[in-house]
mmCIF file as gemmi writes it, N, C-alpha and C atoms, coordinates in Angstrom:
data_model
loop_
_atom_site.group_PDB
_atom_site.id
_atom_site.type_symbol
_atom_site.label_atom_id
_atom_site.label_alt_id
_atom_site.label_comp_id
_atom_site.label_asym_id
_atom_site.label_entity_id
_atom_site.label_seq_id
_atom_site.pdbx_PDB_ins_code
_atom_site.Cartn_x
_atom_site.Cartn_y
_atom_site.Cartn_z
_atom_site.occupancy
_atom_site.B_iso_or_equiv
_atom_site.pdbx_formal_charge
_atom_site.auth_seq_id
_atom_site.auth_asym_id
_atom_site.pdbx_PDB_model_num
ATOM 1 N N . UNK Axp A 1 ? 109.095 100.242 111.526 1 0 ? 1 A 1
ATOM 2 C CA . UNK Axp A 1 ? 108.979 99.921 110.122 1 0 ? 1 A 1
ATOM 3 C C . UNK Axp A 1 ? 108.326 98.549 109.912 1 0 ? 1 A 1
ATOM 4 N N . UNK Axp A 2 ? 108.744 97.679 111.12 1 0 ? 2 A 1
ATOM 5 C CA . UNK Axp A 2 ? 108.046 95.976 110.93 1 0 ? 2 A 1
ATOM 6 C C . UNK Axp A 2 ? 106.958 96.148 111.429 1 0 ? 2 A 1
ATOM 7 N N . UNK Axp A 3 ? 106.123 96.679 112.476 1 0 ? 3 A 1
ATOM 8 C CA . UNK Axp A 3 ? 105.432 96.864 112.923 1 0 ? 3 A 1
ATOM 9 C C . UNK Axp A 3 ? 103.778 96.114 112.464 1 0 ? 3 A 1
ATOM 10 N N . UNK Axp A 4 ? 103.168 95.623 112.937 1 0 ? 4 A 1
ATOM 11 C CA . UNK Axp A 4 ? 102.301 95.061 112.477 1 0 ? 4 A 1
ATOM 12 C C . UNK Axp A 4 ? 102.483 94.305 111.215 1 0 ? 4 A 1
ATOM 13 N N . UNK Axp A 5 ? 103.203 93.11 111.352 1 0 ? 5 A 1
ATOM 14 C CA . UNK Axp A 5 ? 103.492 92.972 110.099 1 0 ? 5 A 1
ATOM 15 C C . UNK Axp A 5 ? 104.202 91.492 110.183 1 0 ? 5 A 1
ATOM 16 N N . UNK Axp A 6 ? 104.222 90.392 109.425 1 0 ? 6 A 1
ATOM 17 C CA . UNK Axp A 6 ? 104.958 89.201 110.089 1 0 ? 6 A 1
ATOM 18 C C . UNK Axp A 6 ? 106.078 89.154 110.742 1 0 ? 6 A 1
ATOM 19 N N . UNK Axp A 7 ? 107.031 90.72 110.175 1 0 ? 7 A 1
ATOM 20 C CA . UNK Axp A 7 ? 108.685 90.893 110.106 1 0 ? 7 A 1
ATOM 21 C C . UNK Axp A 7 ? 108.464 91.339 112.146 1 0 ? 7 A 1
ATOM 22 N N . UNK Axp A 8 ? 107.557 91.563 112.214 1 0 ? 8 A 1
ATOM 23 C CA . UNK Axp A 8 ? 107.41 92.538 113.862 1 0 ? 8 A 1
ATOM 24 C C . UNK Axp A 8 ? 108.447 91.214 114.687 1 0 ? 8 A 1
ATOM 25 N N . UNK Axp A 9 ? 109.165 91.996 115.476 1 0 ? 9 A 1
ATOM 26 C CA . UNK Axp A 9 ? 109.682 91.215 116.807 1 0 ? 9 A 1
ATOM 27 C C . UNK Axp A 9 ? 110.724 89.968 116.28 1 0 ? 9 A 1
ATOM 28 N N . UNK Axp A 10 ? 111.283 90.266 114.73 1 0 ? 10 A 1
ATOM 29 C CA . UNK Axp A 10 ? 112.09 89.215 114.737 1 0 ? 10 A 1
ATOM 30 C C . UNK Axp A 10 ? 113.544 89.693 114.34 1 0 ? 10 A 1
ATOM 31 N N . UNK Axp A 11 ? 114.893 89.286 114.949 1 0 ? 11 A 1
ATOM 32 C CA . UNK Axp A 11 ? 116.054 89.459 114.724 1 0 ? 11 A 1
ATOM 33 C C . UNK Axp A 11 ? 116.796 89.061 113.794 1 0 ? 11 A 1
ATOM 34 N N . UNK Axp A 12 ? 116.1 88.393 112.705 1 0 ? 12 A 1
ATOM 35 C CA . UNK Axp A 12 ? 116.718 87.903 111.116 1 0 ? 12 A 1
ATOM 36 C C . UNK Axp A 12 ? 116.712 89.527 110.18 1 0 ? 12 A 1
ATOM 37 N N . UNK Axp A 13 ? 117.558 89.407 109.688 1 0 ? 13 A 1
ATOM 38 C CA . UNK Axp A 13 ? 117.586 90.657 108.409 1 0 ? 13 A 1
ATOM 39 C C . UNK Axp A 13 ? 116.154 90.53 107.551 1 0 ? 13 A 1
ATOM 40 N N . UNK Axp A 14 ? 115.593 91.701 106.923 1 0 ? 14 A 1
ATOM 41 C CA . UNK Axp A 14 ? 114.587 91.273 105.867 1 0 ? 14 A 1
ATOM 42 C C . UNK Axp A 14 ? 115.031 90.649 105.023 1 0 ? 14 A 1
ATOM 43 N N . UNK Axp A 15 ? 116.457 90.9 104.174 1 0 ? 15 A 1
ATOM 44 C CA . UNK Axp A 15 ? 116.702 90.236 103.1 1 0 ? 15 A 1
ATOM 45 C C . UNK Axp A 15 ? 116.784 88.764 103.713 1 0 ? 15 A 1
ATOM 46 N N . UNK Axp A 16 ? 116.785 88.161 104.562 1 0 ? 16 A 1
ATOM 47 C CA . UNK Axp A 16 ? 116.737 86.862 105.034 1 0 ? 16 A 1
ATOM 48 C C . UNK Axp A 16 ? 115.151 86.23 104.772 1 0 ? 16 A 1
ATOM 49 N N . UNK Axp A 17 ? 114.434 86.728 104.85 1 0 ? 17 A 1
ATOM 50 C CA . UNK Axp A 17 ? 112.628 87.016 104.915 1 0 ? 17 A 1
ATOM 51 C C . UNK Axp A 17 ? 113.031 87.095 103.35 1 0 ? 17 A 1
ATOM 52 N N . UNK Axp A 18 ? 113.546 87.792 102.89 1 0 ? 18 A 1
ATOM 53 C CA . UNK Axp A 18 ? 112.656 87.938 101.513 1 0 ? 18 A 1
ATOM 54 C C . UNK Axp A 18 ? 113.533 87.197 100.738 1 0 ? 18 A 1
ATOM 55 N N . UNK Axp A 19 ? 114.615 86.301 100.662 1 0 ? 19 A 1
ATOM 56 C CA . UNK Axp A 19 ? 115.132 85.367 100.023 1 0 ? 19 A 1
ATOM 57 C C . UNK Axp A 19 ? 114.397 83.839 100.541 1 0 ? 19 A 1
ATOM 58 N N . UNK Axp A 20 ? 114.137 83.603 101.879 1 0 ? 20 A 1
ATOM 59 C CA . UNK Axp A 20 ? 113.185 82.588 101.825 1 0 ? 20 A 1
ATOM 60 C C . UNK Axp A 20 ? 111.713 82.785 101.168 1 0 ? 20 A 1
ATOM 61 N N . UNK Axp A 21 ? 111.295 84.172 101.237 1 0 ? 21 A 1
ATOM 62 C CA . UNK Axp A 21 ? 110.167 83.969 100.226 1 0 ? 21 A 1
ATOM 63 C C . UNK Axp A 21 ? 110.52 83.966 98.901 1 0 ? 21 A 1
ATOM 64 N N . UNK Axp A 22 ? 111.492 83.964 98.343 1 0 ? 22 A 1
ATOM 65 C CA . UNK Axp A 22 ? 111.801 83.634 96.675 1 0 ? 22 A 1
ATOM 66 C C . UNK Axp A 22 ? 112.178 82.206 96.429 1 0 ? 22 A 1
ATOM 67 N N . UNK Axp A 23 ? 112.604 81.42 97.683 1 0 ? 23 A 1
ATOM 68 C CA . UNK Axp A 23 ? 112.716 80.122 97.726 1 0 ? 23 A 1
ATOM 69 C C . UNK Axp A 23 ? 111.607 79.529 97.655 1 0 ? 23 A 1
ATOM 70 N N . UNK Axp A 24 ? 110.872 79.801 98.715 1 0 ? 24 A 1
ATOM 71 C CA . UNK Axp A 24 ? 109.423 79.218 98.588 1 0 ? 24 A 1
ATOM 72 C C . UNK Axp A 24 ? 108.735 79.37 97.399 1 0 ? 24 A 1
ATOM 73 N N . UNK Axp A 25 ? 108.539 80.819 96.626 1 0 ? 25 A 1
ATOM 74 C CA . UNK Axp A 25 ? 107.441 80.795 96.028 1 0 ? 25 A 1
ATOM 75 C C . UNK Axp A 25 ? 107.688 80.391 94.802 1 0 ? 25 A 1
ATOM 76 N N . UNK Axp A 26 ? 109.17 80.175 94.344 1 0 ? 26 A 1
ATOM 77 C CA . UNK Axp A 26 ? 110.015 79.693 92.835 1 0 ? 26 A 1
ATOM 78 C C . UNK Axp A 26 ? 110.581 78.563 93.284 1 0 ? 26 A 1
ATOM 79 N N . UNK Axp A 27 ? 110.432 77.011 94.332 1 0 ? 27 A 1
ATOM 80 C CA . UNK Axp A 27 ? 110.258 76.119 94.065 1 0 ? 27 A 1
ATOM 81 C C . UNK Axp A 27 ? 109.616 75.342 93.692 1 0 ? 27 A 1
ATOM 82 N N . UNK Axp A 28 ? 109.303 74.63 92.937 1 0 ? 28 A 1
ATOM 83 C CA . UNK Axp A 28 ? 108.634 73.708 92.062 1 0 ? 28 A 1
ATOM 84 C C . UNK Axp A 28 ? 107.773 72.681 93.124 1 0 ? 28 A 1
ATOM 85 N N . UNK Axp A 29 ? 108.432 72.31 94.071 1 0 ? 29 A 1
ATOM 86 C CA . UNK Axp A 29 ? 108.241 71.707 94.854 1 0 ? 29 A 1
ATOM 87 C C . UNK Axp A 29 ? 108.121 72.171 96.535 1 0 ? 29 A 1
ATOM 88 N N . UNK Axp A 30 ? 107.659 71.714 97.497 1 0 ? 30 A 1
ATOM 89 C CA . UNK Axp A 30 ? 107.504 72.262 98.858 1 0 ? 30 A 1
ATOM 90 C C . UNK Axp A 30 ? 109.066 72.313 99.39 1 0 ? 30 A 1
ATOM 91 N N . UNK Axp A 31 ? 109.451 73.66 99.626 1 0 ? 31 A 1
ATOM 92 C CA . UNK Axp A 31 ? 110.683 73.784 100.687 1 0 ? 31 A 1
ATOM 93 C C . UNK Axp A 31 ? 110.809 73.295 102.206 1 0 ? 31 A 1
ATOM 94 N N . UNK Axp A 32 ? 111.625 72.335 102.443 1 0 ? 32 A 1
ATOM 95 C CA . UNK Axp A 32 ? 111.16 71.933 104.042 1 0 ? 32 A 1
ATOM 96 C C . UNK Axp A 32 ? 112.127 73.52 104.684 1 0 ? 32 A 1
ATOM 97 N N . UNK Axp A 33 ? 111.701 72.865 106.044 1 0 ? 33 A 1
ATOM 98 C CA . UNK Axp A 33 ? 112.247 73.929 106.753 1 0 ? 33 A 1
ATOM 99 C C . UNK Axp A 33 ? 113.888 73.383 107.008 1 0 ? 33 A 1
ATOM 100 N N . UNK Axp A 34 ? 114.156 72.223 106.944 1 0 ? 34 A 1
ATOM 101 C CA . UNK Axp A 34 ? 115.413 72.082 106.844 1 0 ? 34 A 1
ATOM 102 C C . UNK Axp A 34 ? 116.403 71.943 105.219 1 0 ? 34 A 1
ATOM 103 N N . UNK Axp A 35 ? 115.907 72.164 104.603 1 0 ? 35 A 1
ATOM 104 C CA . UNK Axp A 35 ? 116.526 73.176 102.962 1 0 ? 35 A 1
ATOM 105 C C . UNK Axp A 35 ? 116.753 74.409 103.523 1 0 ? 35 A 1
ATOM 106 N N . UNK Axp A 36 ? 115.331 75.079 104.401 1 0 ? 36 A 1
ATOM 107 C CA . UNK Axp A 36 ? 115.925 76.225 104.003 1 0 ? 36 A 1
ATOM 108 C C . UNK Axp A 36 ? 116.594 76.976 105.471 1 0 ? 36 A 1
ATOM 109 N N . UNK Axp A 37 ? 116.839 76.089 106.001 1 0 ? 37 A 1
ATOM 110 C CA . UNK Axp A 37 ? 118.247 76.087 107.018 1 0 ? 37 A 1
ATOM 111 C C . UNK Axp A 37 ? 119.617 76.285 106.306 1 0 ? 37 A 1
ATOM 112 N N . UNK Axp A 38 ? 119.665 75.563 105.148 1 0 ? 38 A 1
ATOM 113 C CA . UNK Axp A 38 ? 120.688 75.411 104.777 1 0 ? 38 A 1
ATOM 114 C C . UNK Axp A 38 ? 120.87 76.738 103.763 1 0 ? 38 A 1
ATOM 115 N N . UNK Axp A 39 ? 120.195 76.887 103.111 1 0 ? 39 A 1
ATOM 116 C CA . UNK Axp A 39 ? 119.963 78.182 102.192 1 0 ? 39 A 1
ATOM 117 C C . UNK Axp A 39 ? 120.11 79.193 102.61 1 0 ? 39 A 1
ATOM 118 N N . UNK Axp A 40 ? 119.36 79.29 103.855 1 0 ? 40 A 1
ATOM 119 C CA . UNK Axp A 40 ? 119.333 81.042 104.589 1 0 ? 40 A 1
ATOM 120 C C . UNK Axp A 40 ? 120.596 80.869 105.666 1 0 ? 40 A 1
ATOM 121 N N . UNK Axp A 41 ? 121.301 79.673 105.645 1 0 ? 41 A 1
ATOM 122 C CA . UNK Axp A 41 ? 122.369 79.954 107.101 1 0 ? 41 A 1
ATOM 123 C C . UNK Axp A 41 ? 121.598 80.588 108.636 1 0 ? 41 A 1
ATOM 124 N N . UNK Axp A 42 ? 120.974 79.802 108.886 1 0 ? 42 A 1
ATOM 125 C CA . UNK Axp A 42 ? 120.204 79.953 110.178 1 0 ? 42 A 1
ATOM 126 C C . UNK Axp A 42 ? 119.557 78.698 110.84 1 0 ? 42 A 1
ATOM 127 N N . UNK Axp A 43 ? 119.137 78.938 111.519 1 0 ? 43 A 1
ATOM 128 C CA . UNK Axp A 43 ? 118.927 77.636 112.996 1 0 ? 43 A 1
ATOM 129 C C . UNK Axp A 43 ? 117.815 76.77 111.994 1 0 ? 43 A 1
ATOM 130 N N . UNK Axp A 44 ? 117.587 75.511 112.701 1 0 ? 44 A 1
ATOM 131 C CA . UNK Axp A 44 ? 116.294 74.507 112.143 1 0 ? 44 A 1
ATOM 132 C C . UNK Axp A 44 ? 115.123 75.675 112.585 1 0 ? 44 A 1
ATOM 133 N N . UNK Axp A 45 ? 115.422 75.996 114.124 1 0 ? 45 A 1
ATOM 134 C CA . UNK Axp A 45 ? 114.141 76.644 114.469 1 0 ? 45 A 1
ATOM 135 C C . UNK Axp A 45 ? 113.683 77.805 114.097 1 0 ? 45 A 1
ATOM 136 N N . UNK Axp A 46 ? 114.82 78.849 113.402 1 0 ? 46 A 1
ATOM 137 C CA . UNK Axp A 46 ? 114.464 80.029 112.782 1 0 ? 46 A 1
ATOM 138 C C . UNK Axp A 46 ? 113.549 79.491 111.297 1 0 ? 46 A 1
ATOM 139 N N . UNK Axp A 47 ? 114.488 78.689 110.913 1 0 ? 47 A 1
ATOM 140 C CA . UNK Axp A 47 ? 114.086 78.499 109.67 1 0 ? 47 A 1
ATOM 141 C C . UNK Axp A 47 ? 112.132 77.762 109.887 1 0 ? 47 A 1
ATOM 142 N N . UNK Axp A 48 ? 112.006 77.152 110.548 1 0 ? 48 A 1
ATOM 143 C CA . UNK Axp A 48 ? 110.575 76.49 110.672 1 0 ? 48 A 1
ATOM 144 C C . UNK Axp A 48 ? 109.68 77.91 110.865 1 0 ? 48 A 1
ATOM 145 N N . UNK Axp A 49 ? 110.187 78.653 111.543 1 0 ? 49 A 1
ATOM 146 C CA . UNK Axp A 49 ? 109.458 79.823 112.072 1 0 ? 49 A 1
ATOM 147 C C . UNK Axp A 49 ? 109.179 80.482 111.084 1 0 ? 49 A 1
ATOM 148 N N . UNK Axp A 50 ? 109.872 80.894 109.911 1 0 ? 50 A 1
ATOM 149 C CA . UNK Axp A 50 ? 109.886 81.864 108.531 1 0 ? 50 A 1
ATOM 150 C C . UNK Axp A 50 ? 109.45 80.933 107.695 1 0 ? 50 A 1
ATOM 151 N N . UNK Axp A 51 ? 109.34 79.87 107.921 1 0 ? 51 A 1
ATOM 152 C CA . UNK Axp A 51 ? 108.167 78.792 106.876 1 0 ? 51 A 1
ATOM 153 C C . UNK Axp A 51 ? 106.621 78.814 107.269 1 0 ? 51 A 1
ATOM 154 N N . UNK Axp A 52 ? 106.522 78.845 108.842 1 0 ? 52 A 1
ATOM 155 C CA . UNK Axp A 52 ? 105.428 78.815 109.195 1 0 ? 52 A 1
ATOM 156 C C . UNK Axp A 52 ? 104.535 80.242 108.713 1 0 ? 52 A 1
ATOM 157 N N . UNK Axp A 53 ? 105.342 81.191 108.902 1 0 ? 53 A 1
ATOM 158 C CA . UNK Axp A 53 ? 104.44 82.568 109.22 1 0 ? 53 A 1
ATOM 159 C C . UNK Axp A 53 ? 104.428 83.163 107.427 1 0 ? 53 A 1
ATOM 160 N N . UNK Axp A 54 ? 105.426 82.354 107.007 1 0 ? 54 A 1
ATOM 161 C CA . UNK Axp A 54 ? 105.103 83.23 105.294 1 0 ? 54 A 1
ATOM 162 C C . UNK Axp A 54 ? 104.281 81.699 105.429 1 0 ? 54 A 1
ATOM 163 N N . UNK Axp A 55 ? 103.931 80.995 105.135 1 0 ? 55 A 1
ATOM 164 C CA . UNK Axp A 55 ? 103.039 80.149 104.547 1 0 ? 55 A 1
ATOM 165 C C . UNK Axp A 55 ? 101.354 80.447 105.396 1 0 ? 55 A 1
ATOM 166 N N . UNK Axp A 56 ? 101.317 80.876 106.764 1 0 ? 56 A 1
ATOM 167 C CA . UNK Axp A 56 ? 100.279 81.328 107.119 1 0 ? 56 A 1
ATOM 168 C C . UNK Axp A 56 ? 99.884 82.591 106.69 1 0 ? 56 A 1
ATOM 169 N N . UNK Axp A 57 ? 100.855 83.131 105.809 1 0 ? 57 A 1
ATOM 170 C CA . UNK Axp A 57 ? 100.239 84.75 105.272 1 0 ? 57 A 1
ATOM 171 C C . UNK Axp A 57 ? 99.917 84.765 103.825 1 0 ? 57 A 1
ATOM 172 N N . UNK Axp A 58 ? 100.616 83.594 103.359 1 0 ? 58 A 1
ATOM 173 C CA . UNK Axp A 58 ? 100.077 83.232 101.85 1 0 ? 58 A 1
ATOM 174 C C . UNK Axp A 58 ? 98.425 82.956 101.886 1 0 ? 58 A 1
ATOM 175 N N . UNK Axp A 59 ? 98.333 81.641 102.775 1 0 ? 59 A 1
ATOM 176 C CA . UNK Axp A 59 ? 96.796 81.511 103.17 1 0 ? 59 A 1
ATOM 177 C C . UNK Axp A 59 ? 96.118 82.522 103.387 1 0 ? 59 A 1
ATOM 178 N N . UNK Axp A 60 ? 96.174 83.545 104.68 1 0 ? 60 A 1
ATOM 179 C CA . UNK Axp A 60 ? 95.301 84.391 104.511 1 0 ? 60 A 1
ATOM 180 C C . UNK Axp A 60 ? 95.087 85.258 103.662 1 0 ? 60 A 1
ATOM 181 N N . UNK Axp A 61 ? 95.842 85.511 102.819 1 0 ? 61 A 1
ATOM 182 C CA . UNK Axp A 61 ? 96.145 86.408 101.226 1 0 ? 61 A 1
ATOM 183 C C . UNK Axp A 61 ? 95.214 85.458 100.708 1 0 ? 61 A 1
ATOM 184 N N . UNK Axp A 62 ? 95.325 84.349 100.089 1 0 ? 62 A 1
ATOM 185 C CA . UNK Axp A 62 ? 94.513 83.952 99.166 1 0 ? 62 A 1
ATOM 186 C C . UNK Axp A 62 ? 93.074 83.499 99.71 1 0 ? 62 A 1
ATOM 187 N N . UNK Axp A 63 ? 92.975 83.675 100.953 1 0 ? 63 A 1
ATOM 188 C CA . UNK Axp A 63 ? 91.315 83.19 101.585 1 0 ? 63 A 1
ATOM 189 C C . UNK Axp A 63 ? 91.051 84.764 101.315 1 0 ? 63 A 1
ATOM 190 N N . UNK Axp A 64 ? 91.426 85.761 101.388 1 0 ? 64 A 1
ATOM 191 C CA . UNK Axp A 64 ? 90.727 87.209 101.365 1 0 ? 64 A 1
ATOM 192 C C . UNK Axp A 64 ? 90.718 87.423 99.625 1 0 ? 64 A 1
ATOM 193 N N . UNK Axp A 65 ? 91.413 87.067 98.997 1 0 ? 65 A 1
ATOM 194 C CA . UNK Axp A 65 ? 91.642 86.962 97.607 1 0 ? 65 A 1
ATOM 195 C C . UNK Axp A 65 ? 90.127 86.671 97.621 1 0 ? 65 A 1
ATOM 196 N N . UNK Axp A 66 ? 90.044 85.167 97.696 1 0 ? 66 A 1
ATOM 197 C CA . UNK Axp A 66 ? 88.342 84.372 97.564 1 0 ? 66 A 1
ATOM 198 C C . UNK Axp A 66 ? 87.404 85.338 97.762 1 0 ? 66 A 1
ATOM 199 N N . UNK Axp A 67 ? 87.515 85.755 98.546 1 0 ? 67 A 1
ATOM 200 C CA . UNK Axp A 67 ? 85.987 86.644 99.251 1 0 ? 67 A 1
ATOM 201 C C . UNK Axp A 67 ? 85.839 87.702 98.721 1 0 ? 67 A 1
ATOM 202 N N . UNK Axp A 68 ? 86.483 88.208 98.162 1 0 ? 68 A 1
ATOM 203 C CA . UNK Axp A 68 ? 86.775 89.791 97.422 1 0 ? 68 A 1
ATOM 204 C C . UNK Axp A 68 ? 86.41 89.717 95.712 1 0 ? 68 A 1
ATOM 205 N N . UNK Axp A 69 ? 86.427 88.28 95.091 1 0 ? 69 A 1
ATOM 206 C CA . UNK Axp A 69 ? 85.844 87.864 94.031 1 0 ? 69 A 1
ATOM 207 C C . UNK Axp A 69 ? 84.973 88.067 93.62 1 0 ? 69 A 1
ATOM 208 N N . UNK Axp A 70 ? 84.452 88.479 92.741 1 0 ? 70 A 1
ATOM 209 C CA . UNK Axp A 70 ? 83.112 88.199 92.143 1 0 ? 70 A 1
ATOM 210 C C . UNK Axp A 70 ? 82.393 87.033 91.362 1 0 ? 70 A 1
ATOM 211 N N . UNK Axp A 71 ? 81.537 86.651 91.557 1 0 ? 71 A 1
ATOM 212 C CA . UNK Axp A 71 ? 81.134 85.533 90.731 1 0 ? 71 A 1
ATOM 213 C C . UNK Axp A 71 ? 80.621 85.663 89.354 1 0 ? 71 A 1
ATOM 214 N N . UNK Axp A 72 ? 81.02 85.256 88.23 1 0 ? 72 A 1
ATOM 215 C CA . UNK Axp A 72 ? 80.793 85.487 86.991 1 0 ? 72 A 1
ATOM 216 C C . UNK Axp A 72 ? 79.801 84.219 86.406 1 0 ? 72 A 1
């Protein structure tokens, strides 16, 4: 079901994944990875890991966003 996909090969619940992405994307401000240690109840290093890979998939979402544009 994770399969190709950021969720592939990791032992956190999705709802863990998808409450740090509601943290991230409805703070006002940048979430460190140690907030959201505290938020999701999980390691510094889990938590850096689920910051890194949703924030590297936001990027490539919005660089393919760009290119797929048209110019008006």
């Amino acid at each position: 079901m994770t399969s190709g996909t950021i969720f592939a090969s990791t032992q956190l619940p999705l709802t863990t994944w998808f409450l740090a992405m509601h943290r991230m994307t409805q703070a006002k401000n940048n979430v460190s990875a140690l907030e959201l240690r505290r938020q999701l109840g999980v390691s510094y290093r889990s938590a850096w890991r689920i910051k890194q890979k949703l924030m590297q998939a936001m990027v490539e979402r919005e660089s393919r966003r760009q290119l797929s544009g048209r110019d008006r």
